[in-house]
C-alpha positions in Angstrom: 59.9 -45.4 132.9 63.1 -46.8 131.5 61.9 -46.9 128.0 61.5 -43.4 128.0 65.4 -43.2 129.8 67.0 -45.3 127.0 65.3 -43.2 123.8 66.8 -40.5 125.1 69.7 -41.5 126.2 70.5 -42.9 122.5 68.9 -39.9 121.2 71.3 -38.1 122.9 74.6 -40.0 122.3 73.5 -40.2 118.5 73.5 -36.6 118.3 76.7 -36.6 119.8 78.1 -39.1 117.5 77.0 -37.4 114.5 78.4 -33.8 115.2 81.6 -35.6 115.8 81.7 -37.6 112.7 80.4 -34.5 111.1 77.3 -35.6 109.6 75.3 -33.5 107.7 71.8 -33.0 109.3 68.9 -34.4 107.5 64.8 -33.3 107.8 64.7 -33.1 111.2 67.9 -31.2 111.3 69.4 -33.8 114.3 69.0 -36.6 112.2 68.1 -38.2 115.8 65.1 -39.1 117.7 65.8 -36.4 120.5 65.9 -32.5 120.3 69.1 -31.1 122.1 69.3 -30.1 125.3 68.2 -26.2 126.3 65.9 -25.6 122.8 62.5 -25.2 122.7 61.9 -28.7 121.1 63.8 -29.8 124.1 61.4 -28.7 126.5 58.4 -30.1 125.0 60.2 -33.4 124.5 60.6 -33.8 128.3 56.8 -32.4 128.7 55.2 -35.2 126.5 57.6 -38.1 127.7 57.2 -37.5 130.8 53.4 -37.2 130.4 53.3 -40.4 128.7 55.6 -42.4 131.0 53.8 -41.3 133.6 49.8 -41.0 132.9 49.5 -43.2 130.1 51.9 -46.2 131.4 52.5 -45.9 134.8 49.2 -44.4 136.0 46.8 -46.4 133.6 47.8 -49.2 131.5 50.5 -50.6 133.9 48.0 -51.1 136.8 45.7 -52.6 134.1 48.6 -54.9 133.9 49.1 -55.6 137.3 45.8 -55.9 138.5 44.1 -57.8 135.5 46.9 -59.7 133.3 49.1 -60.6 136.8 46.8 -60.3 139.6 47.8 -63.3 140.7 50.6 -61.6 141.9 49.5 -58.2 142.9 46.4 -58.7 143.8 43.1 -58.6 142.0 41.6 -55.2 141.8 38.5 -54.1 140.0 38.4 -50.8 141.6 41.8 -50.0 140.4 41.5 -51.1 136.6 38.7 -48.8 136.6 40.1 -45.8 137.7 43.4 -46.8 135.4 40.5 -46.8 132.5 39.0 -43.7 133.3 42.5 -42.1 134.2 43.7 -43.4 130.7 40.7 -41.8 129.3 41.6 -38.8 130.4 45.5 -38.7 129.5 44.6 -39.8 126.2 42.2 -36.5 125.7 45.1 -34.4 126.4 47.2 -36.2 123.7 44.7 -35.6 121.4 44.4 -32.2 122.1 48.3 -31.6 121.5 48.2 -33.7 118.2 45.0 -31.8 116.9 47.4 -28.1 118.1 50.1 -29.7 116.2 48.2 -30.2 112.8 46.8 -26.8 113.5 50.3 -25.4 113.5 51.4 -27.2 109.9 48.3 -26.2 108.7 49.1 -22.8 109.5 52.8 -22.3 108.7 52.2 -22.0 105.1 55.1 -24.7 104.3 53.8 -27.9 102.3 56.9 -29.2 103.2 55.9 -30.4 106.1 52.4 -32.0 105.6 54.1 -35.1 107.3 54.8 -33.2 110.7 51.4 -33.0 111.1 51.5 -36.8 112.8 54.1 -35.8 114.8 54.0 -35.0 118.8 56.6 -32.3 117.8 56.2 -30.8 114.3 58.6 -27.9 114.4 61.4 -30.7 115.4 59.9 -33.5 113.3 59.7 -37.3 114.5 61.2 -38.0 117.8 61.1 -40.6 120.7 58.2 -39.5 121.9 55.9 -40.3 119.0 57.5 -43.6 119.7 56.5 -43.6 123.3 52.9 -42.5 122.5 52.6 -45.4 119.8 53.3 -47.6 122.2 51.0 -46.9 124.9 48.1 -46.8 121.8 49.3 -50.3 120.7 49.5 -51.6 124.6 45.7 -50.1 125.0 44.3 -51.2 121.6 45.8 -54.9 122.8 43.6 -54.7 126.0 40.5 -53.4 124.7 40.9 -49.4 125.7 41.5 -48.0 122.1 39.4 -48.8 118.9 41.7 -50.0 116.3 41.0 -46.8 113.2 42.8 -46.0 110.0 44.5 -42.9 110.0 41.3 -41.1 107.9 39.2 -41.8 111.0 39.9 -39.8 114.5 41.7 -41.1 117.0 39.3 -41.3 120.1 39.6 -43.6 123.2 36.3 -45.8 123.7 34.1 -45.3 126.4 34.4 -47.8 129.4 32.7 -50.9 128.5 30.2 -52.4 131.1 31.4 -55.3 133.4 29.4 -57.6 131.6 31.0 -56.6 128.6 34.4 -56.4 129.9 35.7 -59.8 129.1 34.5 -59.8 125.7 35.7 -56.3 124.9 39.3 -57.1 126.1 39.5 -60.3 125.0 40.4 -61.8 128.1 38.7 -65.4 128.9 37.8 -65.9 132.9 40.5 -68.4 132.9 43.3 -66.3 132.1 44.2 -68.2 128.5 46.1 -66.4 126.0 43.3 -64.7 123.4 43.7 -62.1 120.5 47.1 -62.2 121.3 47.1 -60.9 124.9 48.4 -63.1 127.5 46.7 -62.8 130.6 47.3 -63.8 134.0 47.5 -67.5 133.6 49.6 -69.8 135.9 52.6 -70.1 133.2 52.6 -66.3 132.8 52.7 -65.7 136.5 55.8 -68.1 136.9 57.6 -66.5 134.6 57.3 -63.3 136.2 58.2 -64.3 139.4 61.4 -65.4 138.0 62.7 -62.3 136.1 61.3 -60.3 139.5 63.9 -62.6 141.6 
């Protein structure tokens, strides 16, 4: 959840920053990743963040992590990836839905102008830490199998769960825990190193 804590708090202090230097405000009117406090933008900010944070990361792809890349640590837990697949599946729907509202409402407004909001999480504010965030947890889930890799013609939409016999394969994690596709699983080396940064 910290990531989420440090983009705003540097959204924040930027803002600050600038209406003290007296900047003048650029497209998104803040020039900064983070609407201010008590505005409309503001609120749906702190909605999709905290959505994000908690049932795209901390609710799906961080038990993945714990349970799959390091569960030499915590444990291995079939059960629990599942669920965190089917749980991402499902947080990931909702996204989808707000980003399809969101090009709905460019669409409508009339204003060419802001063709490019469409792609944004907030269109009326512009980009922001939470598209940021929400990037992220696509790239984190595209790493480990749970999101098809598309160009931005095609429609985003998460995969459905692959079988167990496919599950290896599809995540490109080897039984052995070697580093493949560019995911690092829970090998011996990896598992070290954790246990240092958690001392």
């Amino acid at each position: 959840l910290e990531s989420a804590a440090i983009n705003t708090y540097i959204g924040d202090l930027a803002r600050e920053l600038q209406a003290a230097a007296t900047m003048p405000p650029t497209k998104n009117k803040y020039n900064v990743l983070v609407p201010p406090p008590a505005t409309p933008q503001r609120a749906k900010y702190d909605s999709l963040a905290f959505f994000i944070m908690t049932e795209l990361d901390a609710q799906s792809l961080w038990i993945h992590r714990k349970h799959d890349d390091l569960k030499g640590i915590f444990g291995d837990a079939p059960t629990a990836v599942r669920e965190a697949k089917r749980q991402f599946d499902n947080a990931m729907g909702v996204m989808l839905t707000e980003l399809k509202d969101c090009s709905k409402d460019c669409d409508d407004d009339g204003d060419d102008d802001n063709d490019d909001d469409s792609y944004h999480l907030i269109p009326s504010f512009g980009f922001s830490a939470a598209d940021i965030l929400f990037v992220h947890c696509c790239n984190w889930a595209q790493q480990i199998g749970w999101l098809e890799k598309k160009s931005m013609e095609t429609p985003l939409t998460p995969p459905s769960s692959p079988s167990p016999s496919s599950r290896s394969e599809s995540t490109g994690h080897s039984e052995k825990g070697k580093e493949s596709n560019g995911v690092v699983t829970g090998n011996k080396e990896t598992v070290q190193q954790t246990r240092k940064m958690m001392k």
